[in-house]
N, C-alpha and C positions, 0 to 999 in steps of 0.2 A: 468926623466920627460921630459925633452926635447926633447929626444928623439922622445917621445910618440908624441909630437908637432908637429914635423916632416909630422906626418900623419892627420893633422887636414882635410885636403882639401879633404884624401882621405874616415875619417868618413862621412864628411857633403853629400858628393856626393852620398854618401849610403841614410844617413837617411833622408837627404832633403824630398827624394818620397815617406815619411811615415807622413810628419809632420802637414799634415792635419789633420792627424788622432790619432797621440799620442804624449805627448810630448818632444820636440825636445830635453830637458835639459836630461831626461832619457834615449834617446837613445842615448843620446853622452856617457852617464855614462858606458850603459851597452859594448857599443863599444871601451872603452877604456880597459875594461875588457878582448873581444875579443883579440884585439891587444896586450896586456900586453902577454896574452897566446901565442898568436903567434910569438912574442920576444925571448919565452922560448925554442918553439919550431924549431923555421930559424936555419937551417943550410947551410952557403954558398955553399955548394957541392951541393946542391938539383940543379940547374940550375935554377931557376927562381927571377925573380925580388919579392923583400920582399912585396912590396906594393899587387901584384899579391896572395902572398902565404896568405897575411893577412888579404887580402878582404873575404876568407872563414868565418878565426877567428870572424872575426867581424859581417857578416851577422848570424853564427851558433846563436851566442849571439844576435845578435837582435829577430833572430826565435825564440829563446825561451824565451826571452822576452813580446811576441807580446802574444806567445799561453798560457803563462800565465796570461794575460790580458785582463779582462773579456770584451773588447773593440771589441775583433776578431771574438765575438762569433753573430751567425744568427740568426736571429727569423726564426720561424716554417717560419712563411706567406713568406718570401724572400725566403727559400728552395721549396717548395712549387711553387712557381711564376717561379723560375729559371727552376724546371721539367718542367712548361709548355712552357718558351720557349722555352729550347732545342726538345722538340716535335711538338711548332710550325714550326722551324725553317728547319724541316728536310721536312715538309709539302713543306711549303713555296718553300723552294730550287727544289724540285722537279715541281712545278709548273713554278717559276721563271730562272729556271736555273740557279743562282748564291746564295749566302749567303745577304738575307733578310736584311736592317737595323732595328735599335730599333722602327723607327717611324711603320714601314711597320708590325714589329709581334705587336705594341701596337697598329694597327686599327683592324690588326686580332684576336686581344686577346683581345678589348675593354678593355685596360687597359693603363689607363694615361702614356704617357712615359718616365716621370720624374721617376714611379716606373719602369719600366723596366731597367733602367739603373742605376738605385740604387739595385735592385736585382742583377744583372749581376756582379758591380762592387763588390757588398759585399762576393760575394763567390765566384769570380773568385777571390778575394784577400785573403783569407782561402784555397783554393784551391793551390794556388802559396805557400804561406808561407807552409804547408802541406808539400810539393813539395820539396819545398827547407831545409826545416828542418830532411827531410829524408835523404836526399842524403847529408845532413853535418853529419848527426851519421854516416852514412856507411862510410865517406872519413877518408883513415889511413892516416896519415900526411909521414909516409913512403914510400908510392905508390902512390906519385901526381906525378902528369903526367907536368911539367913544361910546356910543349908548350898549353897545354888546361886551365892551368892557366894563362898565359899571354896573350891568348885568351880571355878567358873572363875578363880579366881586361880591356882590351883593347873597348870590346865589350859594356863594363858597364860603357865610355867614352862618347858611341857614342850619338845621340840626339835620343827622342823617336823613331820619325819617321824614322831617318836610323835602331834605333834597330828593328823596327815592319820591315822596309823591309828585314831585314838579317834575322830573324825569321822565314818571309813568307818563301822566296828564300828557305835556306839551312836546316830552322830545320823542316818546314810542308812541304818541297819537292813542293813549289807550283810554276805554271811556270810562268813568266815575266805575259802573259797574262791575268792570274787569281791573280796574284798579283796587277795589277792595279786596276782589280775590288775591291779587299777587301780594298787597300787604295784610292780607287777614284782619282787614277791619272791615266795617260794616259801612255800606254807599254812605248811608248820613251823615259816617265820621270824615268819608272822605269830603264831602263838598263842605263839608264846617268848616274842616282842616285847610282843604284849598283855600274858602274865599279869606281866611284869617291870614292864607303865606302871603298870596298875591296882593293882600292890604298892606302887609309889611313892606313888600317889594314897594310897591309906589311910594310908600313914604320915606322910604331911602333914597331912592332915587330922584 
């Protein structure tokens, strides 16, 4: 059991960005679960750091925690709302030349913007767990790739804002200058920003 202890800091840092929404006692429960599993499973020879290998364990168990919880589930009206703004959105963009915010599709969609981004948030949050629950059945625990696991542990460190600009950069392929647009800072902030994550990343790694 101590052991298990060990990794308190690295449960909470998981579950913390759920605990608005489910309770925080259960998702320790269910990640301890995770971890125990992945205990069974570590073997030193893999090359990666256990904290790294365990973060899987522990989110798979959270995912399917969540999607058995009648918590995760959308009303019609929010799926519904979200078709109409990914179709305002693509309007919009084409008139605005860049990606619209919520205020801008709720004066075009007459629709209050507190629901816009309660739609947006509800099934972009379904959508990710989905996402993520997939790609934990498909992972053999024999064919991890050690440097993509201490990667992303690494990555699941970082602070929102550095993760949304290392998302934009390297996982939507988007350039410095369309990257300041989508987080409303200004190109300089973003390559300061970058080259100070990517410093970090290496030296964790």
């Amino acid at each position: 059991m101590e052991k298990l202890l060990e990794y308190d800091g690295l449960i909470y840092s998981i579950i913390n960005k759920y605990s608005n929404r489910y309770d925080l006692e259960d998702l320790y429960q269910v990640s301890i679960i995770g971890l125990m599993d992945a205990l069974k499973h570590y073997k030193k020879d893999y090359g990666t750091k256990f904290s790294s290998f365990a973060y899987y364990y522990i989110i798979g168990e959270i995912n399917k925690y969540i999607r058995q919880n009648s918590g995760v589930k959308v009303g019609k009206g929010f799926i519904q709302l979200k078709s109409q703004i990914l179709k305002a959105k693509e309007v919009m963009m084409q008139k605005l030349g860049r990606e619209p915010t919520n205020l801008e599709i709720s004066l075009f969609l007459e629709v209050d913007e507190e629901l816009i981004d309660q739609a947006i948030l509800a099934t972009n949050e379904v959508d990710s767990f989905d996402e993520s629950y997939e790609k934990y059945k498909s992972y053999d625990d024999k064919n991890m790739n050690p440097d993509i696991m201490d990667l992303h542990s690494e990555l699941e460190k970082l602070s929102d804002s550095e993760r949304k600009l290392i998302v934009a950069r390297y996982y939507k392929d988007l350039t410095q200058s369309e990257t300041s647009n989508l987080l409303g800072i200004s190109q300089v902030q973003v390559s300061r920003k970058e080259a100070k994550i990517l410093q970090k990343l290496r030296e964790n790694l």
